[in-house]
C-alpha positions as CSV (number, residue, x, y, z in Angstrom):
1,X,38.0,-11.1,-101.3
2,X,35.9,-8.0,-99.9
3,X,34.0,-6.8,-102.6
4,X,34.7,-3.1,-102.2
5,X,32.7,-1.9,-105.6
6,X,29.9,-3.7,-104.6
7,X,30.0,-1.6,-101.3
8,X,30.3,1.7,-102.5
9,X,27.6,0.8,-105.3
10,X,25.2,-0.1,-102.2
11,X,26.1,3.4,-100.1
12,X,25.8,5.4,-102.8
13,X,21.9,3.8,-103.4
14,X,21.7,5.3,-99.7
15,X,21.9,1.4,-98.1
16,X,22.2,1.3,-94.8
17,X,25.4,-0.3,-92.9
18,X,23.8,-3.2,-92.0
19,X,22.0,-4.0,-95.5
20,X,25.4,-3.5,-97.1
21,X,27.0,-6.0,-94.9
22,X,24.2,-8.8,-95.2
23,X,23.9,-8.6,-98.9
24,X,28.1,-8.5,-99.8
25,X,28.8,-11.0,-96.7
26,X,31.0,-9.1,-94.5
27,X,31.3,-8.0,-91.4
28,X,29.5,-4.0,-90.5
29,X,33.1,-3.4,-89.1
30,X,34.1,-3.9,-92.3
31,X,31.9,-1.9,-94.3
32,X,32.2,1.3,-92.2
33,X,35.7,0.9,-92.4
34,X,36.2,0.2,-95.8
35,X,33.2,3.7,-96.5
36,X,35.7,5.5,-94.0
37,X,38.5,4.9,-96.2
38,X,36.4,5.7,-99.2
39,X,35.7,8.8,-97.4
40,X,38.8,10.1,-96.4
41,X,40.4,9.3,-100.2
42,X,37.6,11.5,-101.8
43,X,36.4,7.8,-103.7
44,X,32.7,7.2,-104.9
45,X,30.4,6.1,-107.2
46,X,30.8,5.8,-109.9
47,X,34.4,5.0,-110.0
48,X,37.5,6.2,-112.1
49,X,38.5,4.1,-114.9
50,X,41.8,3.9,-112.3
51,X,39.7,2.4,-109.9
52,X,37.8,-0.4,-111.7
53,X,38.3,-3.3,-109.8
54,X,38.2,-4.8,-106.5
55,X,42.6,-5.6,-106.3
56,X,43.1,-2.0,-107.6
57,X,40.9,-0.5,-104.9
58,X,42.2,-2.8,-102.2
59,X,45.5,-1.6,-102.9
60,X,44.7,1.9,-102.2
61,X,42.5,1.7,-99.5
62,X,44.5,-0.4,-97.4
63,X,48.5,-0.6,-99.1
64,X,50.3,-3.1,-97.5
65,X,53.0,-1.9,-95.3
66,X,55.9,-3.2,-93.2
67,X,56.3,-2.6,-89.4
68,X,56.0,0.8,-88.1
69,X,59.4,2.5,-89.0
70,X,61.4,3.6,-86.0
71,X,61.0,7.0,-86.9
72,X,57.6,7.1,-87.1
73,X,56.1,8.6,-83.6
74,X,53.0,6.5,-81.7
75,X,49.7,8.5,-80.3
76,X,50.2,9.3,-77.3
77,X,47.0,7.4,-76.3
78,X,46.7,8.6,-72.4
79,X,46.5,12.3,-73.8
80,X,44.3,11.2,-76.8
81,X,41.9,9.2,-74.1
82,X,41.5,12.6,-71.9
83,X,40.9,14.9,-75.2
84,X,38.3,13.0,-76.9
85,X,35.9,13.5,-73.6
86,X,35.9,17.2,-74.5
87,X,33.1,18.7,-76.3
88,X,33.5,18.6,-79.6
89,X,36.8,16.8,-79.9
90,X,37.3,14.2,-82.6
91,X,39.7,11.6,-83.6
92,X,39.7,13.6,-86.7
93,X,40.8,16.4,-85.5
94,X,43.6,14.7,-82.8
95,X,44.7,13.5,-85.5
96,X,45.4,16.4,-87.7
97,X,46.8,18.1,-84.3
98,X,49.3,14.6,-84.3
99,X,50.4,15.1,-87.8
100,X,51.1,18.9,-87.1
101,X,53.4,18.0,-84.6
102,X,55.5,15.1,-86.0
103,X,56.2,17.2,-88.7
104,X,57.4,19.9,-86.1
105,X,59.9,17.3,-85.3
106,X,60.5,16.1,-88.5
107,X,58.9,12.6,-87.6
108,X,56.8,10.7,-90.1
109,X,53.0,10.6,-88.9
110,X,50.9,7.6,-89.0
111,X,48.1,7.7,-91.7
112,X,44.8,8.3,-90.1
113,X,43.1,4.9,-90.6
114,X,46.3,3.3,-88.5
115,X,46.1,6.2,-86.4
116,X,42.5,4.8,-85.3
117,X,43.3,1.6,-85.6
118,X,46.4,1.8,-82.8
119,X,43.6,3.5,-80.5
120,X,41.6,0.9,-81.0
121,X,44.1,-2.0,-80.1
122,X,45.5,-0.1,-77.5
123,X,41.6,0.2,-75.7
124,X,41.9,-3.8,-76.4
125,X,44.5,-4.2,-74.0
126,X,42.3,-2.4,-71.5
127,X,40.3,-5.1,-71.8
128,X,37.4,-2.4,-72.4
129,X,35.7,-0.6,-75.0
130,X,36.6,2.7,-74.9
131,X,33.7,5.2,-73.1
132,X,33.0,8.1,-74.1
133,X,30.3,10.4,-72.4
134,X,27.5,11.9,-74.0
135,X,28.8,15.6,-74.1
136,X,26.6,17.6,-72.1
137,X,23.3,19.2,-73.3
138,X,23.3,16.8,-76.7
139,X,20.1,14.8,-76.2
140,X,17.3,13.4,-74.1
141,X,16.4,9.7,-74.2
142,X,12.3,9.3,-73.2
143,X,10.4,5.8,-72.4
144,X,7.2,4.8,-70.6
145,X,8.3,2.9,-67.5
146,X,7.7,-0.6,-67.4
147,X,5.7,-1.3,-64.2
148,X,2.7,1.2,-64.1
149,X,1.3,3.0,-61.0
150,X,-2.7,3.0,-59.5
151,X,-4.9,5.2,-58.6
152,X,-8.5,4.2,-56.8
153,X,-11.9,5.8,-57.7
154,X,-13.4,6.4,-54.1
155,X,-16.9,5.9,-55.1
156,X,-16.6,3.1,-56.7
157,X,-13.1,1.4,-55.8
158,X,-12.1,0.6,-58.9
159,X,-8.0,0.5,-59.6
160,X,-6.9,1.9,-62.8
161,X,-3.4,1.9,-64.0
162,X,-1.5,4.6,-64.7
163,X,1.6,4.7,-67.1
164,X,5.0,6.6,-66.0
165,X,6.9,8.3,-69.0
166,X,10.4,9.2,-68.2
167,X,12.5,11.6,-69.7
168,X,16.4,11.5,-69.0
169,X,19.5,13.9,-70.3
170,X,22.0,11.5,-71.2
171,X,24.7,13.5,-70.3
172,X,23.6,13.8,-66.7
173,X,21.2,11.5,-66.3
174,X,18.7,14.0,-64.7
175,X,14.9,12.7,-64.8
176,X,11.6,14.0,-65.4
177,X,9.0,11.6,-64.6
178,X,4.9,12.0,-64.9
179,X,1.6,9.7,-65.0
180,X,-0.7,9.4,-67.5
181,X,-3.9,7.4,-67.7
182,X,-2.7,6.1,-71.3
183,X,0.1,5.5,-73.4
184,X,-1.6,7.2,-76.4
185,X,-0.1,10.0,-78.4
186,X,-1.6,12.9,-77.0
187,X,-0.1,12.1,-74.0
188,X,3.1,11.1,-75.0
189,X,3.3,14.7,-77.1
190,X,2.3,16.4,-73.6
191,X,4.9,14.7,-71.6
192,X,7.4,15.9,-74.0
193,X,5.9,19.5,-73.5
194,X,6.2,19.0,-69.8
195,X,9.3,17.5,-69.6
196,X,10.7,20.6,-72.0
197,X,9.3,22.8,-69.4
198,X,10.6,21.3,-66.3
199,X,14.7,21.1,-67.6
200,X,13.7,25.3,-69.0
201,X,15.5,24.2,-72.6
202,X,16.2,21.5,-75.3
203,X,18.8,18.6,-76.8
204,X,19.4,19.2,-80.1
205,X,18.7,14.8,-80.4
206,X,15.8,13.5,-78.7
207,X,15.9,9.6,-78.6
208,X,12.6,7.7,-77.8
209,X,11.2,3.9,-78.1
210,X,10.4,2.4,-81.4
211,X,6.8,2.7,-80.4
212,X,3.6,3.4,-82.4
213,X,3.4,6.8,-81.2
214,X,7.0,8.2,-82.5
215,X,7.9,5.8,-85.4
216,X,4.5,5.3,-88.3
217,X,5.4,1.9,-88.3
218,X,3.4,1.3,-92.2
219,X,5.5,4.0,-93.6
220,X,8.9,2.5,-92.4
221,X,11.4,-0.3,-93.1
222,X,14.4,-1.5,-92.7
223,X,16.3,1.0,-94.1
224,X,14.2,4.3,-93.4
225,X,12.3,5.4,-90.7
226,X,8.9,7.5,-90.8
227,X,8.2,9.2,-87.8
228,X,4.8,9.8,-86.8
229,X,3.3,13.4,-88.0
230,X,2.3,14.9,-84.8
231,X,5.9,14.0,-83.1
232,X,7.4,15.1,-86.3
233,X,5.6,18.5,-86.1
234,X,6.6,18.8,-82.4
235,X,10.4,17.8,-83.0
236,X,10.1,20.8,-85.9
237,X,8.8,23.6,-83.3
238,X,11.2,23.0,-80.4
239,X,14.0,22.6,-83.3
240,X,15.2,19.0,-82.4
241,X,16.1,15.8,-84.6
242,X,14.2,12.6,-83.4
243,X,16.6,9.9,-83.4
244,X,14.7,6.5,-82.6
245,X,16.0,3.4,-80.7
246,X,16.1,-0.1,-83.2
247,X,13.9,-2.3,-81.8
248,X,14.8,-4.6,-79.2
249,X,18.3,-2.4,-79.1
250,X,18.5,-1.1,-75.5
251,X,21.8,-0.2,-75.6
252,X,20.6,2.4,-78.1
253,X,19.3,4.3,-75.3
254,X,21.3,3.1,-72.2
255,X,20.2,5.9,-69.9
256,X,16.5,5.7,-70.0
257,X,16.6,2.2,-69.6
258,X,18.9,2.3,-66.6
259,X,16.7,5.2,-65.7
260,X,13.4,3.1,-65.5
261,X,14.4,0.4,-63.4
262,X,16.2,3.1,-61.0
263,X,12.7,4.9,-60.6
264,X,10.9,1.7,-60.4
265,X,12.7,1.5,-56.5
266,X,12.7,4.8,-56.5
267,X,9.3,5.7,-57.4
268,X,6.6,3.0,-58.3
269,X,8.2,0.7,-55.1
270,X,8.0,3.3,-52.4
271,X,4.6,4.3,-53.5
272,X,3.6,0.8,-53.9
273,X,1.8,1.0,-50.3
274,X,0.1,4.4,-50.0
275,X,-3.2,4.6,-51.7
276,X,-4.1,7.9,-54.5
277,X,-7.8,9.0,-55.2
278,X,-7.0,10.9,-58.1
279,X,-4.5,11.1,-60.8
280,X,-3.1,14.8,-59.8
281,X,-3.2,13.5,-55.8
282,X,-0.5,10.9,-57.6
283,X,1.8,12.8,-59.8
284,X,2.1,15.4,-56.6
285,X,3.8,12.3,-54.5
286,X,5.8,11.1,-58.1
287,X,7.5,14.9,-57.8
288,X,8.6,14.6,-54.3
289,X,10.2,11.9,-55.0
290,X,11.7,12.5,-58.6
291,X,13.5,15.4,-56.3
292,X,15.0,13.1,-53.8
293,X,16.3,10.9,-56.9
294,X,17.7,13.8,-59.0
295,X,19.5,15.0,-55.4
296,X,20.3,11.9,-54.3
297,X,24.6,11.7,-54.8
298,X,26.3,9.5,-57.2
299,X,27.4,6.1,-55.9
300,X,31.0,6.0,-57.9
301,X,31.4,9.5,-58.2
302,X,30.9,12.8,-56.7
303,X,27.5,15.1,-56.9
304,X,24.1,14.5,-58.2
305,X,22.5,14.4,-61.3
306,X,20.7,17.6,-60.0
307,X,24.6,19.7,-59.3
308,X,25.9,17.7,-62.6
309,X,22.6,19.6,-64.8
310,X,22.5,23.0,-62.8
311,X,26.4,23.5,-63.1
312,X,27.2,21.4,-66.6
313,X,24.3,20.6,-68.8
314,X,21.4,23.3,-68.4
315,X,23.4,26.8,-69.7
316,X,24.1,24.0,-72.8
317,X,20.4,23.5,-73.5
318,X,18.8,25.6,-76.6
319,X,15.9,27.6,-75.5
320,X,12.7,26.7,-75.4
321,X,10.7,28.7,-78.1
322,X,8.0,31.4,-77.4
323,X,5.2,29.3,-76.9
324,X,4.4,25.5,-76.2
325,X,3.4,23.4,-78.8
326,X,0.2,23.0,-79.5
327,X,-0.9,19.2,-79.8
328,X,-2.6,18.1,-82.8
329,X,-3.9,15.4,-84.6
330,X,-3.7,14.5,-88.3
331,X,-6.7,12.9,-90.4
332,X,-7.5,12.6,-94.5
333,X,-11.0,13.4,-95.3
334,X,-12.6,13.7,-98.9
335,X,-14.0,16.8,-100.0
336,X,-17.8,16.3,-100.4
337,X,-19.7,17.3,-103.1
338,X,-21.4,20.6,-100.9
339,X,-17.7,21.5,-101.1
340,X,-17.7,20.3,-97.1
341,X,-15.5,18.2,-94.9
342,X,-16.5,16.0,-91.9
343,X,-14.5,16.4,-88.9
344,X,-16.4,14.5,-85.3
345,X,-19.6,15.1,-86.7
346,X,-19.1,19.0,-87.9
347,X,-18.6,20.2,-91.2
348,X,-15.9,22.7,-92.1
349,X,-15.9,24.3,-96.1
350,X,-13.3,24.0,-98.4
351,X,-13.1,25.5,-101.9
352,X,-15.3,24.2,-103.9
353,X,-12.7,23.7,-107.0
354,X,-11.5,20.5,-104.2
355,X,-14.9,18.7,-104.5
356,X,-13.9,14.8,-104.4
357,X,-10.6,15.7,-103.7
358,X,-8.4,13.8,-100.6
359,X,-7.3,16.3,-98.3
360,X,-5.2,16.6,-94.9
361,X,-7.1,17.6,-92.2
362,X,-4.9,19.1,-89.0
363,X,-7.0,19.0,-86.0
364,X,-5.8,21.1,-82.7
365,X,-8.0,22.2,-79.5
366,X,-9.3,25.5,-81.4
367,X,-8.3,24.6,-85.2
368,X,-9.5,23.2,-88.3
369,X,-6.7,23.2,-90.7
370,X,-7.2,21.5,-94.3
371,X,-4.2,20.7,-96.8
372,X,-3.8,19.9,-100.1
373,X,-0.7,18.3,-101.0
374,X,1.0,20.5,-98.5
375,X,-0.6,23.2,-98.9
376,X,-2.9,25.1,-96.8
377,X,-6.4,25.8,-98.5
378,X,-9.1,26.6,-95.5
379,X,-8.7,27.3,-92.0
380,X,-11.5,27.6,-89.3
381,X,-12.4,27.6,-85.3
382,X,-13.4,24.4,-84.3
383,X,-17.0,23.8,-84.0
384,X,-18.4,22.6,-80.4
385,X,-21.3,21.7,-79.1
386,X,-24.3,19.8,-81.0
387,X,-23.6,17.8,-83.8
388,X,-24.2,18.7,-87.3
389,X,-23.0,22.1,-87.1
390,X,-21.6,24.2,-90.7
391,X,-18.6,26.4,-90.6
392,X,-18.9,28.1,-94.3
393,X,-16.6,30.3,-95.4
394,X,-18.4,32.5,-98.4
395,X,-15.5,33.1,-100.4
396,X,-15.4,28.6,-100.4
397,X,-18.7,28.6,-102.3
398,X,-19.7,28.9,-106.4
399,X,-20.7,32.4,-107.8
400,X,-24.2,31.2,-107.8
401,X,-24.3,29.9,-104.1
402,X,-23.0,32.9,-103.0
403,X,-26.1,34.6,-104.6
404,X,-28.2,32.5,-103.3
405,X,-26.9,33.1,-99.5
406,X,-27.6,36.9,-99.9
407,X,-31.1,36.1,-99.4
408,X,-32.8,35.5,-96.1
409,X,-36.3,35.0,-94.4
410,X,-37.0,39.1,-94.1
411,X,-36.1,39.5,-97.5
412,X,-38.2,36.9,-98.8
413,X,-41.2,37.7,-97.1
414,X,-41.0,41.7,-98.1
415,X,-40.6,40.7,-101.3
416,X,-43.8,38.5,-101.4
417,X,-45.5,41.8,-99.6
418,X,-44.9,43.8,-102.5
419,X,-46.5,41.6,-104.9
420,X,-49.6,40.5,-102.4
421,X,-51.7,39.2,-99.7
422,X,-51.4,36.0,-101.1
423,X,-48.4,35.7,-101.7
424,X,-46.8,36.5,-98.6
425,X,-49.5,34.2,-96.9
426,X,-47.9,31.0,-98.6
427,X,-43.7,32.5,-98.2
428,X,-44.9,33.1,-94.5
429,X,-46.0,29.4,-94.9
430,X,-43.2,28.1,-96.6
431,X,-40.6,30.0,-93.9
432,X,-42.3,28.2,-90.9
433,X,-42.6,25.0,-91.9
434,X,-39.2,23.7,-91.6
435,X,-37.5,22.7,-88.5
436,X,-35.3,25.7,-89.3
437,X,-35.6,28.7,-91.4
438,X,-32.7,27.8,-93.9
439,X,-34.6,24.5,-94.8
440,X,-37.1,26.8,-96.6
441,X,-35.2,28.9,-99.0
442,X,-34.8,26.5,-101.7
443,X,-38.8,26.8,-102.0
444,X,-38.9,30.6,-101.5
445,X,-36.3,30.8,-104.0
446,X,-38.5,28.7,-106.3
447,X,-41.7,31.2,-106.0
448,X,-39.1,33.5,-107.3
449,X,-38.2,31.9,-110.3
450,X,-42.6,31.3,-111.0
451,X,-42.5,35.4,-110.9
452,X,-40.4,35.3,-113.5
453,X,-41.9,32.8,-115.5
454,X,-45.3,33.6,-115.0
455,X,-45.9,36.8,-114.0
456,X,-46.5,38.5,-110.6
457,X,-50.7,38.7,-110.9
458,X,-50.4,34.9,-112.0
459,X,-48.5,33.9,-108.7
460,X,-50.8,35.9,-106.5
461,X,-54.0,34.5,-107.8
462,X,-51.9,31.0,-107.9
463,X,-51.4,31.3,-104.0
464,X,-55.1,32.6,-103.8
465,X,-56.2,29.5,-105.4
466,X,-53.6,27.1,-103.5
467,X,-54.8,28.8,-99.8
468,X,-58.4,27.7,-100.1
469,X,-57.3,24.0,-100.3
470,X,-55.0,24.3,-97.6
471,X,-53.1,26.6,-94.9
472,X,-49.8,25.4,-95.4
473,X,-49.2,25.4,-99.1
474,X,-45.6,24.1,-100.9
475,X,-43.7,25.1,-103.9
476,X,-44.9,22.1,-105.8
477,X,-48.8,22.9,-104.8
478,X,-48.2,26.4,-106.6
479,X,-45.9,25.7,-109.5
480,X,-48.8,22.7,-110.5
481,X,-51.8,25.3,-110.2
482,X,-49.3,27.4,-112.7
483,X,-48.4,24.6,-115.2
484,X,-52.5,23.7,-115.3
485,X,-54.1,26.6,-115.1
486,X,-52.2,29.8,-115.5
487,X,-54.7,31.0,-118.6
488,X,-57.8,30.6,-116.6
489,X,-56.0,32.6,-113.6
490,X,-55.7,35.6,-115.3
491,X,-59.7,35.8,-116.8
492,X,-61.2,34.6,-113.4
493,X,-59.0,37.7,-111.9
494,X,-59.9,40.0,-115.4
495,X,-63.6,39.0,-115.3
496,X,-64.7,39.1,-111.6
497,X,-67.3,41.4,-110.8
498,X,-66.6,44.2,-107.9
499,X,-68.2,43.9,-104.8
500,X,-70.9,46.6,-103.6
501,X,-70.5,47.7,-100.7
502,X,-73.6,50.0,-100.0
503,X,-77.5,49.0,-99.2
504,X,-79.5,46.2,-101.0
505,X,-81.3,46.8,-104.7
506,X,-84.0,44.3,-105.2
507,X,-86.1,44.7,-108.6
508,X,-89.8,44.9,-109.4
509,X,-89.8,41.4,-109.9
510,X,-89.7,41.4,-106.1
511,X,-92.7,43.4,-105.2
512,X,-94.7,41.8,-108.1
513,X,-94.5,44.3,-110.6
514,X,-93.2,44.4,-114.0
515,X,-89.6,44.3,-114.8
C-alpha cells in the first residue's frame, strides 16, 4: 500500500520529488500525484486526527468510483489541446471553465484529478506525449558548444582553441553565439551580458549547464542547489531566476542542445577551412553566419527564428536594466592585525574593531568592496600599478593612529628647529634614511617622546654628543646617550666656558716676567 503519510511527512521537510519516491518506494508519478491531491484537498502536515492513517487518506484522495455516469459530460479534449498552448492557460483553470459550463447545463463535472487524468489517456492514444511550447519570452537556455573553434598566432603559428557559448530563447529558438579563449567565469558572466544586449531584453528563467561556473558544486546536493555568487549576483541585477539543467539531463534544456549541434554545421563546420589571426577577426565571421542561421526558414513550419522573435517573442522580453552588470569576483580574506586586507598584492583598510576577523571581499574592475556577514563595512578604488601599495581610510584606524598620521616630515623637522641645531641635524637624518619618508616617523616620533621625558636642552646636547660619533645617528643611538648620561649632559652644557672672539691675551709668564 502507498504510504501516503510517509509522503506528505517527507514534502513537508521540503524533500524533493525524487528523494520522496526512492525512500517510500514508489513511482515520482505517484508522489506528485498523490502531493497534487494533497494540494487540491487543502491536506498537510501534520495531519487531522480524521486523517491518521494511510486507508483513511487513500479513501479520500482517490474514492473509489464506478464508471463515468452517463450524465456526466467528457473534456472536450481537441479544444482543451488548442487552449493550453496559450499564454498563461492551465489545466487548472480549463478546468474550472469545464465545471462552469456543465453546471450551465445541469451536467455533473468530472473531479479535477480525473479531469487530468482523461487528458492524459486520451494523449496515450496519440501515441504521443502531449507538447506544449515554451510560451514566448519565458526563458533562455545557454551552453558552451561542444566542438571549439581556432584561431592562429601569425608570428608564431601556434593554434589555440576557442570555446563557443550559445544562448537560445526557447520559445523561438533564436541564437546568440560568441568565442571566448576560456570557459572560465568571467567569460561565461560576459557572454550573458552580451547575449542580453544582442536580443535588447530578458526571460524571466535562464536555464544553463550544471557546470562549475553556475552551480557551487561544494555548497550543493541532491536536494538543493547553490549557485555560484557572481552568477547569482548577475541573475539579481537583470531580475531573472536561474533554473539549472540535472546533470546528464539534456532534455532539461532541449533547445540549446539541439541548438549546439545545429551551429556546429552551421558555424564551426563552414568555418572549419578559413584560417583567423585573431580572436575579434573570428567572432566577426561567427556573426555573419549566426545571421544566416537565425534567417534561415523553418524546415516543418513557416518563418524563421529571426520573424518568430521580431513579431512574437521580443515585445515579451522584460527590459534590460540601466546599466550592464558589472562583473565581479568573490574572495574571503582575514582582517590583519594593521587592521588591513590583501587583495593581488595591495592592501585595502578595514575597521580596525574587524582585526582577525574573516571577511568577504567583492572584487570588480574599479572596486574593493569588503563584507561582514553581509554587511558592507569598507569600500575603496582598486589599487593598480606596483605592488605593495596601502589604501587607508582614516576613519578605519585607532584614536591613537590617527594622531600619529597627523604628523609628517615638515612638521617633524620644524619642530626639531625650534629646539636646535642639533636636533634638527639628527630628524634631518632620521627622515632620509629610509627608502621612503614614512619608514622614519616611528623614530621621529620617538625623539618626541625623549623631549618629554628628558627635557629639550637634554636632547639637543644628546644629538650634539651622538653627531660627533657619526653623521647618520638613530633613535636608539640618542635614547642610550639619554639613559647613560643625561646628568653629565646638562653640567658639560652649564659649565662650558664662552668662547672669545677678539685678539690674543698672553701673560707675563710669556715675556719672562713675573705673574
Amino acid at each position: 500500500m502507498t504510504k501516503y503519510r510517509e509522503i506528505l511527512r517527507l514534502k513537508s521537510l521540503e524533500f524533493s520529488e525524487r528523494a520522496i519516491a526512492n525512500t517510500c518506494h514508489v513511482s515520482r508519478n505517484t508522489v506528485s500525484k498523490v502531493l497534487r491531491r494533497a494540494n487540491e484537498l487543502n491536506i498537510s502536515w501534520p495531519l487531522p486526527d480524521d486523517l491518521m492513517t494511510d486507508d483513511v487518506l487513500e479513501e479520500r484522495f482517490f474514492p473509489k468510483q464506478n464508471t463515468t455516469s452517463a450524465n456526466r459530460r467528457m473534456p472536450d479534449y481537441a479544444y482543451i489541446r488548442k487552449e493550453l498552448l496559450r499564454n498563461g492557460v492551465s489545466k487548472k483553470l480549463l478546468w474550472i471553465e469545464y465545471c462552469e459550463e456543465c453546471r450551465m447545463n445541469n451536467e455533473e463535472p468530472l473531479m479535477y484529478s480525473r479531469f487530468c487524468y482523461y487528458i492524459q489517456k486520451e494523449e496515450e492514444k496519440r501515441s504521443a506525449t502531449m507538447h506544449i511550447p515554451r510560451k514566448p519570452g519565458q526563458q533562455i537556455e545557454v551552453d558552451w558548444a561542444g566542438d571549439p573553434a581556432h584561431i592562429i598566432d601569425p608570428d608564431t603559428g601556434e593554434i589555440t582553441e576557442v570555446w563557443l557559448f550559445v544562448g537560445v530563447l526557447s520559445y523561438s529558438q533564436y541564437a546568440y553565439v560568441e568565442g571566448f579563449l576560456d570557459e572560465r567565469q568571467k567569460n561565461w558572466i560576459k557572454a550573458h551580458i552580451h547575449m542580453y544586449d544582442f536580443f535588447g531584453g530578458v526571460t524571466p528563467i535562464l536555464i544553463p549547464d550544471n557546470c562549475s561556473t553556475a552551480v557551487n558544486h561544494h555548497k550543493s546536493d541532491w536536494y538543493t542547489v547553490a549557485l555560484n555568487t557572481t552568477y547569482h549576483e548577475m541573475a539579481e541585477h537583470y531580475n531573472t531566476a536561474i533554473v539549472p539543467a540535472r546533470v546528464r539531463k539534456p532534455k532539461d534544456k532541449p533547445n540549446a542542445e539541439g541548438s549546439v549541434n545545429i551551429i556546429s554545421k552551421w558555424i564551426t563546420a563552414a568555418l572549419r577551412n578559413e584560417q583567423f589571426f585573431s580572436l575579434a577577426e573570428l567572432n566577426f565571421a561567427i556573426k555573419e553566419k549566426l545571421r544566416a542561421f537565425n534567417a534561415n526558414s523553418f524546415q516543418k513550419k513557416e518563418g524563421s527564428r529571426q520573424s518568430l522573435f521580431l513579431g512574437e517573442e521580443m515585445p515579451l522580453l522584460a527590459p534590460l536594466p540601466a546599466t550592464p552588470f558589472e562583473y565581479a569576483e568573490w574572495k574571503v580574506a582575514t582582517v590583519q592585525f594593521n587592521y588591513h586586507i590583501a587583495v593581488d598584492k595591495m592592501y585595502y583598510s578595514v575597521p580596525y574593531q574587524y582585526i582577525k576577523n574573516k571577511v568577504d571581499v567583492r572584487i570588480t574592475d574599479t572596486t574593493i568592496e569588503i563584507f561582514y556577514k553581509h554587511n558592507r563595512i569598507a569600500s575603496h578604488r582598486k589599487l593598480t600599478g606596483r605592488f605593495g601599495q596601502y589604501s587607508t581610510v582614516i576613519e578605519h584606524m585607532p584614536e591613537n593612529h590617527q594622531k600619529y598620521l597627523e604628523w609628517n616630515g615638515d612638521r617633524f623637522r620644524q619642530w626639531a628647529r625650534q629646539i636646535g641645531t642639533n636636533t634638527y641635524e639628527v630628524v634631518n637624518a632620521i627622515l632620509t634614511s629610509g627608502r621612503v619618508e614614512q619608514q622614519s616617523y616611528r623614530g621621529c616620533m620617538g625623539l618626541l617622546k625623549l623631549a618629554e621625558k628628558y627635557s629639550k636642552a637634554k636632547l639637543e646636547a644628546a644629538c650634539k654628543k651622538a653627531l660627533t660619533y657619526t653623521n647618520t645617528p638613530s633613535y636608539k643611538s640618542i635614547k642610550n646617550i639619554l639613559v647613560t648620561s643625561a646628568d653629565s649632559l646638562v653640567t658639560e652644557s652649564e659649565h662650558e666656558e664662552p668662547v672669545k672672539t677678539q685678539g690674543i691675551t698672553r701673560g707675563a709668564r710669556y715675556y719672562g716676567g713675573k705673574r
